[in-house]
N, C-alpha and C positions, 0 to 999 in steps of 0.2 A: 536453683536460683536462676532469674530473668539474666540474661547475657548483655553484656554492656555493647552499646552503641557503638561504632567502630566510626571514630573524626575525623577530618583528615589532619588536623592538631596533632593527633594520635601518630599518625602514620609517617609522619616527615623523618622520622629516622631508620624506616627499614632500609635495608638496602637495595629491594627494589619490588616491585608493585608483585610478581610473581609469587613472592616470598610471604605476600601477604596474609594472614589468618586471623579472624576473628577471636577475640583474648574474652575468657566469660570473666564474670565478676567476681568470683568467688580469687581468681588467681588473681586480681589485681588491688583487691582488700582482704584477702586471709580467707580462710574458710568460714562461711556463713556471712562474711561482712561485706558491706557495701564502703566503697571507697570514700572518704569525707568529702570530698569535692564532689560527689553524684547525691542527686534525690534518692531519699527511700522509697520506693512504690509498696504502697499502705493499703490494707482494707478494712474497713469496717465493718462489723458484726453488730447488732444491736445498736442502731446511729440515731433510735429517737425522743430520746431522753439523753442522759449523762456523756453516752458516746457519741453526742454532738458535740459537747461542749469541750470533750478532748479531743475531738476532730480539728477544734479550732486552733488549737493546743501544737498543732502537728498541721496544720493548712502550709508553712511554708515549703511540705515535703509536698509529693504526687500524690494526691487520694485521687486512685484507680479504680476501686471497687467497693462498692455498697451492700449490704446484707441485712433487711426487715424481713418478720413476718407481717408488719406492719405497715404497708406503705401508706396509709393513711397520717398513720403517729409519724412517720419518716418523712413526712414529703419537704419538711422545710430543711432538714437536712438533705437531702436528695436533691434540692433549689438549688442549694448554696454551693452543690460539685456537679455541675452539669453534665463533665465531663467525664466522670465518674460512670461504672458499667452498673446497672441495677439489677439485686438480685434477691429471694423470694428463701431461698435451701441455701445455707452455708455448704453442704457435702457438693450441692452443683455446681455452686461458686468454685471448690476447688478443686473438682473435676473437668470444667471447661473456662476457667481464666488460670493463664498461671506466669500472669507478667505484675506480680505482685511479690513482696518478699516477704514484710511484717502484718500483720494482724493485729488491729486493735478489737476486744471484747467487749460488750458494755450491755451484755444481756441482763435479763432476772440470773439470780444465783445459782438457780438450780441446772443451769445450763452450760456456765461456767465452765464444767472441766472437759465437757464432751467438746466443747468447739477447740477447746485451748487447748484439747492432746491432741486432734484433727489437723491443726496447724504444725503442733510439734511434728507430728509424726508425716508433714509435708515438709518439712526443712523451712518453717518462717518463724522469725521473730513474734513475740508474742505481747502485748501489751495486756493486762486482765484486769478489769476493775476490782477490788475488794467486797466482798472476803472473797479469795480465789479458787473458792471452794462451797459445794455445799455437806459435804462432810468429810473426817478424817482420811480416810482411806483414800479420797481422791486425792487431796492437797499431798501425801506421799508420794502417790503415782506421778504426780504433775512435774514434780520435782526432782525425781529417776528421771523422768524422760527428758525433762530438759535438757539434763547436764549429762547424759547420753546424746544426747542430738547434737548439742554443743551451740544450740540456740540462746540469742539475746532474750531475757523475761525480765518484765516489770509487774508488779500489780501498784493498783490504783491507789496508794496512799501517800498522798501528795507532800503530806507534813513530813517525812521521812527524808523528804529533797528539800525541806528548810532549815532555817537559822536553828530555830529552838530544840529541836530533838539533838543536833548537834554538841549546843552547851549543854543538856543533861548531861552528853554523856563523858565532855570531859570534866564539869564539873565535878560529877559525880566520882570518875576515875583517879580525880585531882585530888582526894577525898573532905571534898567540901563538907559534908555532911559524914563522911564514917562509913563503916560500913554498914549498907544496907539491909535489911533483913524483913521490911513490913513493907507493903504498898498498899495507899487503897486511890483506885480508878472508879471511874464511875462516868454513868447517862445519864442523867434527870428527866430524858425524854421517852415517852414511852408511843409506839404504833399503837394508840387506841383512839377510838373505836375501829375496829379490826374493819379493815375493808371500806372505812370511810369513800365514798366516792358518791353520795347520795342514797347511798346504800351500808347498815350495819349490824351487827348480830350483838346482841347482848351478851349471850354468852359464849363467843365466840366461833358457833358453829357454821360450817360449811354453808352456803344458801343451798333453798330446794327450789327456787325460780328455774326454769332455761330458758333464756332471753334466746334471741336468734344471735349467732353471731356476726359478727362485722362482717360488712362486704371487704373491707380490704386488709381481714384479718385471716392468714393461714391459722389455724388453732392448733390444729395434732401438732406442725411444727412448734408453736409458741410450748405446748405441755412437755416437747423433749420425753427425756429420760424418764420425767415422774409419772405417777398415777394419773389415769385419764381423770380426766373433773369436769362436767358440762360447760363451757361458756358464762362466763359471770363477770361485770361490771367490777364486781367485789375484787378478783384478780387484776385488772388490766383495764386498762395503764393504769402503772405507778403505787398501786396499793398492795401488788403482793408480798411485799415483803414481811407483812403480818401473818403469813401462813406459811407453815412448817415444810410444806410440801414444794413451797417453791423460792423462800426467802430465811435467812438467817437469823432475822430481827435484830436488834439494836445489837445483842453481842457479836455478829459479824456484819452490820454497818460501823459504828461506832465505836466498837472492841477493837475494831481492826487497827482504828488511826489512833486511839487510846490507849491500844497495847503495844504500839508498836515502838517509842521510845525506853518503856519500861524492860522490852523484850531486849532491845539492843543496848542500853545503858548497864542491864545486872548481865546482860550472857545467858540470858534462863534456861535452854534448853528445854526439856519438858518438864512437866511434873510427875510426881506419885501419885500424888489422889488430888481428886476435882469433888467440893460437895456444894450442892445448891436446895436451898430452900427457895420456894418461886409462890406466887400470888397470882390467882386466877389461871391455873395450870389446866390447860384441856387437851384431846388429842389433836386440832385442827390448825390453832393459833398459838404463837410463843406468849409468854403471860405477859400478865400488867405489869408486874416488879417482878423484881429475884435480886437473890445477893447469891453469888458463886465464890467461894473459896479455896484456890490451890493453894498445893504446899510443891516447893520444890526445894531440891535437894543442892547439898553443896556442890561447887563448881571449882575443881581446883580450889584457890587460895579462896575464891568470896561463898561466902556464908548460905545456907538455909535460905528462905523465903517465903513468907505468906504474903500470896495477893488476893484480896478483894474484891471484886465488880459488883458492882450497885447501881443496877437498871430499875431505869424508871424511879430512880433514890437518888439522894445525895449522899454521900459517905459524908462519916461525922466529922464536925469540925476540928482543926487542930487548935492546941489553947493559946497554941504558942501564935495563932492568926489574929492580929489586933483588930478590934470593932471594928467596924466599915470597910474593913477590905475583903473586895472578891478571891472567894477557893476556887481554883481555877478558870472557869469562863462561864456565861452564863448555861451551857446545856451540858457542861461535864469538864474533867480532867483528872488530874492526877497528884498524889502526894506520897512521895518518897520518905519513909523514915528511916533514919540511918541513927547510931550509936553516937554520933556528935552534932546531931541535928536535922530538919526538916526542909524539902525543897516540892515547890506545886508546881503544876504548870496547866496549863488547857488542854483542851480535847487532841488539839492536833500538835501538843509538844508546844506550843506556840507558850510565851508568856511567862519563862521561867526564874522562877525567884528562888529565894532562899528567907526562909521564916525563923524568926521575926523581919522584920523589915532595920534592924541596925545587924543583924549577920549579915544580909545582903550589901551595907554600906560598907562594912569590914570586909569581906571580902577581896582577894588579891585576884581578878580571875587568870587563871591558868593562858598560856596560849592557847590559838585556836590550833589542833592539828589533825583535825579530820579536813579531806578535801570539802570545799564547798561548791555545791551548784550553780551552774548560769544558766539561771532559768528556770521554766517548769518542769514538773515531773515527768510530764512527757516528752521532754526534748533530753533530759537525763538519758531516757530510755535510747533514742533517737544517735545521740551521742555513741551510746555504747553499742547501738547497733554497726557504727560505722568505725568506730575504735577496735573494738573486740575486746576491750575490757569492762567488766559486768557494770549491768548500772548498779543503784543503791538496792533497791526491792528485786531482786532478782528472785527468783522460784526455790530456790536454795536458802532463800531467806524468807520468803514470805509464806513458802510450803510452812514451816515450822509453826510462824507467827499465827498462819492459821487455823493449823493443827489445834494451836491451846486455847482457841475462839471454838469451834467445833466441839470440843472436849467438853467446854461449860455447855454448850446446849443436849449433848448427849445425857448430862446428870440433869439438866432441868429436865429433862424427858422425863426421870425416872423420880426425878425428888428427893435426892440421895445422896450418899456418897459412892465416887466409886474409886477403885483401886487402878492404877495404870501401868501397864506393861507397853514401854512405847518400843522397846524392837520390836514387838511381834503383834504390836498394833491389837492389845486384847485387852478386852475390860477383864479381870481378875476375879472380881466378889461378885460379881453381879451377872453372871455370863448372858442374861437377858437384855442388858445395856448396849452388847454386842451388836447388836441389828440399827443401833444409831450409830456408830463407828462407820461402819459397810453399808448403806442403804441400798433396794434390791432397786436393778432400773424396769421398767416398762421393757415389753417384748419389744425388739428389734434394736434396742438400744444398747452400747455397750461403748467401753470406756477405752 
């Protein structure tokens, strides 16, 4: 940790100038914490897309340091902190700056865990955008390390720090609806045409084009950990998400922030078995649809659970939803069925009702007694970096949430069902599924 600034504010009480010594930070906010009345000094990893816009999210702290392979995609970020140190290689970043404390991530997926255990294992705070992972194995690791380091972690799921996931979960605990036993979540949006950027594949295959690549693009840095892949427009910027190799697809964009009330409202812990049937299923790209179905298991006193995800679908309608009213939001959400009734809500927890629309007017609702947020999820994070008690999304919690995001794309890989042994982190029936749990990295890369 950077050492606090010594004031003479500070100093008016020793007993005399002799006596003096410089106090670091860690002894004047706890271990790993910055004191509420001092700036977090912040850096940024991936600042030129999403992690601008939760740069701006966190501008009232120090942003000290910048991290693009891109300075081209970065430079309007890069404008806006002048101030800021610019850099090229996150490992040089934190080899030669180290007046920084927290880290914010806002790379492609598949790069996610190597920079965010890099931090860990530097003693910084971590902020990660969703999904936190690009497969099982890491989003476990992430989350030992953490809470061995004893570092602040947030990932990026901002509805998590709102109003609406909140009233699921005491409504639900209030037992508005009974107990729970069904959900069906869902995306109605789908990443197609794969690679859109002027550029598509019909059926989803890798291009054979090699364009040159950008003058202000490091590449081997942008491919990280994964399989090298020539240069392609089709990847970068903004479109990989549609390829397996470097992005999650809708189940860990929008699985993330769609499972993540269901995940904290039932307790779910993991499941036994994940099966997916999938639509336009290839080795390069995640498909055009799928429907993924877990089962998980009782939890102390509350019940069994089947959940559904329906990509690039809409789950069926409930009867009990009167004509002309919207099933969650326009591009996905959520419906809770429970033993004495039905509760929807949106993509991001946002929106929650109780169906028919006269239960919702009968309705007593419970007090509120989950803490609420001031502010965004980023200053949640920010908060708890300087309190030392966890934010909402800690890695301890989003490790898991992501885990059952990662799980569903491991059985679309296979088109299957598989069986789940979550100590020991092993697909059971299918031991060939194993190799999406664990993905191998690229030489020199390691986790």
């Amino acid at each position: 940790m950077a050492k606090a600034n010594v004031t003479r504010r500070r100093l008016l009480g020793a007993a005399s100038a002799a006596a003096i010594t410089v106090v670091s930070r860690h002894v004047l906010g706890g271990r790993n914490q910055t004191p509420p009345s001092e700036k977090l000094n912040i850096a940024g990893i991936g600042v030129g897309g999403m992690g601008g816009a939760n740069l701006r999210n966190l501008q009232s702290e120090n942003i000290v340091a910048l991290c693009d392979v891109d300075h081209a995609y970065a430079a309007r970020t890069f404008k806006r902190y002048p101030k800021a140190k610019v850099h090229t290689d996150f490992r040089k970043m934190f080899e030669t700056q180290k007046d920084f404390d927290a880290v914010l991530v806002a790379t492609p997926d598949h790069t996610h865990a190597v920079i965010s255990m890099a931090a860990i294992k530097a003693g910084k705070h971590v902020y990660c955008q969703k999904p936190l992972t690009h497969n099982v194995h890491e989003a476990r690791m992430l989350a030992k390390a953490a809470r061995e380091a004893g570092v602040t972690t947030q990932m990026g799921i901002q509805g998590h720090s709102g109003e609406g996931a909140r009233l699921i979960c005491e409504w639900i605990w209030d037992g508005a609806i009974g107990r729970v036993h069904e959900v069906d979540a869902w995306c109605s949006l789908s990443y197609y045409p794969w690679g859109h950027a002027g550029w598509s594949s019909r059926w989803g295959r890798r291009p054979k084009e090699t364009p040159a690549v950008l003058a202000s693009l490091d590449w081997d840095l942008w491919i990280g950990p994964a399989p090298m892949r020539p240069y392609h427009p089709a990847y970068h910027p903004k479109v990989w998400r549609s390829w397996l190799d470097f992005g999650c697809g809708m189940m860990g964009d929008r699985g993330a922030h769609t499972l993540d009330p269901v995940f904290w409202a039932l307790k779910l812990g993991q499941p036994t078995s994940i099966e997916a049937t999938s639509l336009g299923l290839n080795s390069d790209t995640h498909p055009l649809a799928s429907i993924v179905t877990y089962q998980f298991p009782a939890r102390g006193d509350l019940p069994p659970v089947k959940l559904t995800w329906y990509e690039g679908l809409r789950a069926p309608r409930p009867a009990e939803l009167e004509d002309g009213r919207t099933m969650g939001d326009r591009e996905g959400g959520v419906v809770f069925k429970g033993d004495k009734g039905k509760l929807t809500c949106g993509t991001y927890g946002g929106g929650p009702r109780l169906i028919p629309e006269s239960r919702m007017k009968d309705y007593k609702r419970p007090p509120k007694t989950l803490p609420r947020v001031n502010g965004s999820h980023e200053r949640d994070w920010v908060r708890a970096c300087k309190s030392g008690k966890p934010a909402g999304a800690g890695f301890d919690y989003s490790g898991p949430l992501t885990e059952i995001c990662m799980l569903g794309n491991a059985a679309r890989r296979i088109d299957a069902r598989i069986e789940w042994d979550a100590e020991n982190l092993k697909v059971t029936n299918l031991p060939e599924a194993n190799k999406y749990i664990r993905t191998e990295y690229r030489k020199g890369w390691s986790l």
